[in-house]
C-alpha positions in Angstrom: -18.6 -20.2 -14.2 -18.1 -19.8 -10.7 -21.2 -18.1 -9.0 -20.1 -15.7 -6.3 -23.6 -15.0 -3.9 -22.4 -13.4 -0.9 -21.4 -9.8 -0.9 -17.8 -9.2 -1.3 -17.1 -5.7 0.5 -13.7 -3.8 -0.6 -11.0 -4.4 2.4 -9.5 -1.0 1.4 -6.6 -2.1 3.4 -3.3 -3.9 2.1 -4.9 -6.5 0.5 -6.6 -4.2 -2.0 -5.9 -2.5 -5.3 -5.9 0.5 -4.1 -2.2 -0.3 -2.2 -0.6 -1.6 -5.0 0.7 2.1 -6.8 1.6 3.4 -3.1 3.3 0.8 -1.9 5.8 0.9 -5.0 6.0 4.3 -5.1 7.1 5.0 -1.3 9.3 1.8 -1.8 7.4 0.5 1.4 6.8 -2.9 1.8 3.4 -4.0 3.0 1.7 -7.8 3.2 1.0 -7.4 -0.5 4.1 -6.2 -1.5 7.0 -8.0 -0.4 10.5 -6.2 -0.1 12.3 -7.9 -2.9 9.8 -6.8 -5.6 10.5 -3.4 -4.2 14.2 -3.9 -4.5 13.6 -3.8 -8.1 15.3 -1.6 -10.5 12.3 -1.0 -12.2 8.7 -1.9 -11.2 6.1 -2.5 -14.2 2.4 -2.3 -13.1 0.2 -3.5 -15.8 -3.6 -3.5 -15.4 -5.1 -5.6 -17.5 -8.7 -4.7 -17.8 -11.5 -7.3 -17.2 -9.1 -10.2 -15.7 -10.6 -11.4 -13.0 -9.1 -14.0 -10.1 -12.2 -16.3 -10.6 -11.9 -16.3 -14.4 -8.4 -16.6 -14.2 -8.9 -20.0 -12.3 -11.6 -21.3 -14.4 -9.8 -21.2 -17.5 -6.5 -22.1 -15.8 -5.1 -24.8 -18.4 -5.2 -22.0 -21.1 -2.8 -19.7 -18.8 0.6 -21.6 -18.6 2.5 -18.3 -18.4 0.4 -16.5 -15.8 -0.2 -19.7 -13.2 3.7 -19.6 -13.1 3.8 -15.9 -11.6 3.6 -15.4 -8.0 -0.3 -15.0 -7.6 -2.6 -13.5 -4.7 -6.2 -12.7 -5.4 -7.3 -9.2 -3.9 -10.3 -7.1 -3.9 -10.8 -3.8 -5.9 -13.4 -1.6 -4.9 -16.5 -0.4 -4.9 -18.6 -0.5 -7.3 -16.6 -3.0 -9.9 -16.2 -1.0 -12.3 -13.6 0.7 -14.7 -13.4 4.2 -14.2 -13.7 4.2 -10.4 -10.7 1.2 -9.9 -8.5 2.8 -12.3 -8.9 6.1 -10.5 -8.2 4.0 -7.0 -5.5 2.5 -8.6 -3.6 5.1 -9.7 -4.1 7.3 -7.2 -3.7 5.1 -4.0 -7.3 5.9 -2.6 -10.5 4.4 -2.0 -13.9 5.7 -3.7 -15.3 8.0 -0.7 -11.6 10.2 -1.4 -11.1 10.6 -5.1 -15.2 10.7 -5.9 -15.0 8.7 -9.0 -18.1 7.1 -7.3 -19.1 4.7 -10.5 -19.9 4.6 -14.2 -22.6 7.4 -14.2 -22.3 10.1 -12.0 -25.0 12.9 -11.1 -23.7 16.5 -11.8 -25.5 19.8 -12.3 -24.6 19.7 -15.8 -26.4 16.5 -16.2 -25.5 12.6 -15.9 -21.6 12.3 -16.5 -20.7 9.3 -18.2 -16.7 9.3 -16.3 -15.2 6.8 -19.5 -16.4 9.5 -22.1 -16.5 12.1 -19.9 -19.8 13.6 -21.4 -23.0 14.4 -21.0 -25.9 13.2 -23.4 -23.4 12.9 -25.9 -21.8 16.3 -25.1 -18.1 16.2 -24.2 -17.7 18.2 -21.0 -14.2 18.9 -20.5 -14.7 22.6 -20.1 -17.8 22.5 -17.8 -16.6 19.7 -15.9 -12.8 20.0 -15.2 -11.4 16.7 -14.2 -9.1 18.1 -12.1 -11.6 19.4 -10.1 -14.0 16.7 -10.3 -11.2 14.6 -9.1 -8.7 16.4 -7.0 -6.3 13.2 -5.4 -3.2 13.7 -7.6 -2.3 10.2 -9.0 1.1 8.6 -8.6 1.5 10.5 -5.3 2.5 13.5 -7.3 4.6 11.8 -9.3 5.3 11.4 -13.3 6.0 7.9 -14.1 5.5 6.8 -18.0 1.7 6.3 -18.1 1.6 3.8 -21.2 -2.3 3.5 -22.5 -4.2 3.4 -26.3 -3.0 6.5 -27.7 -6.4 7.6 -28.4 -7.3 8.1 -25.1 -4.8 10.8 -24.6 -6.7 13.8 -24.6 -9.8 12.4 -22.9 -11.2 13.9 -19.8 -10.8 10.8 -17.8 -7.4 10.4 -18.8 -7.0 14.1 -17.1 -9.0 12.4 -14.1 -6.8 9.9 -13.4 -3.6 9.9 -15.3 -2.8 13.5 -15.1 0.7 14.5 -14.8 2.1 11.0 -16.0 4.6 11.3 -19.2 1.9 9.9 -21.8 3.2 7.1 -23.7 0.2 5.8 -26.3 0.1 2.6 -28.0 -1.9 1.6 -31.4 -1.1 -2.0 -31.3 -0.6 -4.6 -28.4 2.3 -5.6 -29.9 3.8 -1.8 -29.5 2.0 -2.0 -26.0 5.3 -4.4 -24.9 7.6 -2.0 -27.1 6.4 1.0 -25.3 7.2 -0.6 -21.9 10.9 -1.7 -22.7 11.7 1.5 -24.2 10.3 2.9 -20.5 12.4 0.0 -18.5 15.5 1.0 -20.8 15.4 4.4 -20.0 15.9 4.1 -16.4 12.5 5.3 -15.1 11.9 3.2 -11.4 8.1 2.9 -12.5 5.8 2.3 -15.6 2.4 1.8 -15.6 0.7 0.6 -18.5 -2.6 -0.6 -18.9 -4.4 -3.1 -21.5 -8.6 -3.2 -22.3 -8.3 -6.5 -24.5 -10.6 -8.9 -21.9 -13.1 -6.4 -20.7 -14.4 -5.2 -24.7 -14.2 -8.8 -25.4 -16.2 -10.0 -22.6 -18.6 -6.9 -23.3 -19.6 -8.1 -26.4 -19.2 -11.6 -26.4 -20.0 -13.3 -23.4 -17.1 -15.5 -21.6 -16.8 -18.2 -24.5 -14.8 -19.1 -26.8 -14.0 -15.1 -28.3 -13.1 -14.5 -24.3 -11.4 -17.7 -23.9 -8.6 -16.8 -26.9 -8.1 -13.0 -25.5 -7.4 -14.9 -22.0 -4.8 -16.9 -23.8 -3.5 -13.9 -25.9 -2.9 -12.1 -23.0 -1.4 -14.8 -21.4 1.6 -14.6 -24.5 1.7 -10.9 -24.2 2.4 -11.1 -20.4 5.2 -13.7 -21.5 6.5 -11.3 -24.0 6.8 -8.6 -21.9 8.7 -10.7 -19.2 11.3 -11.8 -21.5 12.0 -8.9 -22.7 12.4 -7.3 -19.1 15.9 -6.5 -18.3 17.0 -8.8 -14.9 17.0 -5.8 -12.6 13.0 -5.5 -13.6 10.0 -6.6 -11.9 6.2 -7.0 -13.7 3.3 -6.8 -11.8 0.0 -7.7 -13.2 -3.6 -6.8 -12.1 -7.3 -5.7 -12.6 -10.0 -3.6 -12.4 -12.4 -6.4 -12.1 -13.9 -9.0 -12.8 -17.4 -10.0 -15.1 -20.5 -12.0 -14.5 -22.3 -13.3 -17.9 -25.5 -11.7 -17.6 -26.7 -12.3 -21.5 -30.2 -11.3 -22.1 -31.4 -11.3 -18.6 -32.1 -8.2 -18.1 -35.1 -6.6 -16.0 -36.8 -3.3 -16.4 -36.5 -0.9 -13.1 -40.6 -1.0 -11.9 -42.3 1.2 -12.5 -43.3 2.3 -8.9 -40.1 2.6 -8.3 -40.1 4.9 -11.6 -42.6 7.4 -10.6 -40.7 8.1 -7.3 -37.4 8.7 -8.2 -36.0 11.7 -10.3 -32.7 9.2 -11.7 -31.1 6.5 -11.7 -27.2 6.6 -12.2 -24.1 4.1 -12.0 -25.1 1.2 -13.6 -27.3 -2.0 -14.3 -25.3 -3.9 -11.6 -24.2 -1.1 -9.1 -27.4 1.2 -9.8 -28.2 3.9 -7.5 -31.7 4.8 -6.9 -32.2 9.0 -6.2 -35.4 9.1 -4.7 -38.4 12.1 -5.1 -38.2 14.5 -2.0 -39.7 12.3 0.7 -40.2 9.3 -0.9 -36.4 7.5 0.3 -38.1 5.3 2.6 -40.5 4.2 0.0 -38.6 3.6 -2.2 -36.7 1.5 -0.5 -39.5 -0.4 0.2 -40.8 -0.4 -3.4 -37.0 -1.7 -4.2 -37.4 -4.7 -2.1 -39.5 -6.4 -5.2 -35.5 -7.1 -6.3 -34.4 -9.0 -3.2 -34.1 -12.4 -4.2 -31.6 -11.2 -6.9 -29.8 -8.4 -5.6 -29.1 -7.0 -2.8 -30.5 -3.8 -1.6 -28.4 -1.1 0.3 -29.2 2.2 1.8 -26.9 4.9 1.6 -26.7 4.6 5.2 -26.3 1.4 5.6 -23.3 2.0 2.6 -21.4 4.5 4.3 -21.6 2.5 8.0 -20.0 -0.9 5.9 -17.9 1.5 4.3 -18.2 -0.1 0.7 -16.3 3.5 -0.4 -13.8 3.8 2.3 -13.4 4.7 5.8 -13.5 8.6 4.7 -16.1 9.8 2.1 -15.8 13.4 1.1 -18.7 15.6 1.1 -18.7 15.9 -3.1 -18.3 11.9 -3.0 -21.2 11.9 -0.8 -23.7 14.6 -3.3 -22.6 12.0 -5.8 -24.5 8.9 -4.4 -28.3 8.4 -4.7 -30.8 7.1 -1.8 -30.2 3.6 -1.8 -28.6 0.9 -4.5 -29.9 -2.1 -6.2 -26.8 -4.4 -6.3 -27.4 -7.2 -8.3 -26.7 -10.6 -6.6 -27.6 -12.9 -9.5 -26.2 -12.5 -13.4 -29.1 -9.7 -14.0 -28.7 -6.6 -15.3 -31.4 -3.9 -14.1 -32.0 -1.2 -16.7 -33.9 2.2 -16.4 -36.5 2.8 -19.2 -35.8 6.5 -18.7 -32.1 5.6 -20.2 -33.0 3.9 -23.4 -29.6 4.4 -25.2 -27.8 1.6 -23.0 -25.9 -0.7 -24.6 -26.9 -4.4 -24.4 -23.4 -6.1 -23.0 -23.5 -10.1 -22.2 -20.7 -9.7 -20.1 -21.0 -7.1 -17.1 -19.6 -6.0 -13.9 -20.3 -3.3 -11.1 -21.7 -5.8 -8.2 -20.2 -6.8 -5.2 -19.7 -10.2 -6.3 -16.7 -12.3 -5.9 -16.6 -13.4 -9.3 -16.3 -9.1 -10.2 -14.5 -7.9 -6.6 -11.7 -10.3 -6.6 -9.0 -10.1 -8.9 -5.4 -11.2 -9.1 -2.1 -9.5 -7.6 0.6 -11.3 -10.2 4.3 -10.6 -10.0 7.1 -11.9 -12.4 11.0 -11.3 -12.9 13.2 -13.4 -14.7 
């Protein structure tokens, strides 16, 4: 696989995910975007979870169907990870704005984990409102068909960033491509649907073989769904990110580094360090052990690059730790202190090409 070792910061601009959901939605064109996928009857977004630009290029010869859309490679944002680019995504915003700052976030309540939307196991709907834990209405206020697995309907995180869509669930990816012509048909000017195929399949086994057919499956299904389009339709395909094989290399957080910090959150490739009272700057020393295989970030030094945004809110801000570990190398760090993590082979979070860049795909027949 292709090894990206130089930081990939999020342009937040145009050429971002971010842009995509606005862009269709105001009908204005931007270098993305081009005028005569907006002159579209109906625009289909589908982000495919997992499908990154890189691994789409490695494994090329198995993707007939998708090498013949029009295809751009973009960034998503910061960190690389699921529920903070789905939340950018559908609401138009960077990080810094909506606060759906990474896998793990800090909260009163305790350490929310945003795809469950609990805490140690505890759902936390009630205690933690998703609409107010993430205030940017998605869709620009809108309420496009929002087709996703059925099971998530009633899940915080679907409230987080889904909210006010018409919910349209699927059980099968075969009723996935039903569930978006019966949208198109209707009339509706925009469906978004969304697929988790490649990212579970990465999780658990690596990017072989097992990831290798899901690549090709989804190739079919994006096929599928084309023909089936009416003419006056337009599908757009994207990602969240992309993955880094990390298998068992996995390193323990020191434990220096331990003793003088009261968490960790985020996770093993985007993890944030939240130092004692007083001990930031030595702990950002202390972190410096992990330098030759990731990169190590102050929050200052963050916010000044802007790897949320140009605006970070003052909640978005409470949200971050000290300092982040950022691995550069197919690690993942672990913190002892959180010994129900699951052991994935396939990861993502950094700021990595091979999990920052992923493709911009569009298709009409």
């Amino acid at each position: 696989m292709s090894g990206g070792q130089e930081m990939m910061i999020p342009t937040h601009g145009d050429m971002s995910v971010s842009s995509i959901v606005p862009a269709i939605l105001t009908r204005q064109a931007n270098s993305l975007i081009s005028a005569s996928i907006l002159e579209a009857d109906c625009i289909v977004l589908l982000v495919v979870d997992g499908l990154g630009w890189n691994q789409m290029r490695d494994y090329g010869g198995d993707l007939p169907f998708l090498h013949e859309g029009s295809a751009t490679g973009i960034t998503t944002v910061a960190p690389s990870t699921t529920a903070t680019a789905l939340t950018s995504i559908a609401t138009g915003v960077p990080p810094g704005e909506h606060g759906v700052i990474g896998y793990k976030i800090p909260t009163p309540q305790g350490l929310l984990n945003c795809l469950r939307w609990s805490v140690g196991g505890k759902l936390m709907i009630s205690e933690l409102p998703p609409i107010d834990f993430q205030p940017v209405e998605p869709f620009l206020g809108t309420h496009p068909p929002t087709i996703t697995r059925a099971e998530f309907q009633t899940t915080g995180f679907t409230q987080a960033h889904l909210r006010n869509g018409i919910f349209r669930g699927w059980w099968s990816p075969a009723t996935l491509v039903t569930e978006i012509i019966d949208q198109v048909e209707s009339g509706v000017p925009f469906v978004y649907a969304y697929y988790d195929g490649v990212d579970k399949i990465a999780h658990v086994h690596g990017l072989h073989q097992h990831y290798q057919d899901e690549l090709k499956f989804v190739d079919a299904l994006v096929e599928r769904i084309v023909e089936e389009l009416p003419l006056e339709a337009v599908l757009i395909v994207t990602a969240d990110h992309g993955m880094v094989e990390v298998g068992d290399t996995v390193l323990q957080l020191d434990d220096e580094i331990v003793r003088r910090t009261s968490m960790t959150s985020g996770e093993a490739r985007f993890l944030w360090l939240h130092a004692d009272n007083g001990e930031a700057k030595s702990v950002l020393e202390a972190a410096q052990i992990y330098s030759d295989v990731a990169w190590i970030a102050s929050l200052e030094q963050i916010l000044d690059e802007q790897w949320f945004g140009a605006h970070v809110t003052n909640e978005a801000r409470r949200r971050m730790g000290d300092l982040a570990v950022v691995a550069r190398d197919p690690i993942a760090i672990m913190d002892p202190r959180l010994p129900d993590a699951p052991h994935l082979i396939a990861r993502h979070g950094s700021l990595t090409a091979d999990e920052m860049l992923v493709p911009f795909l569009s298709f009409s027949r």
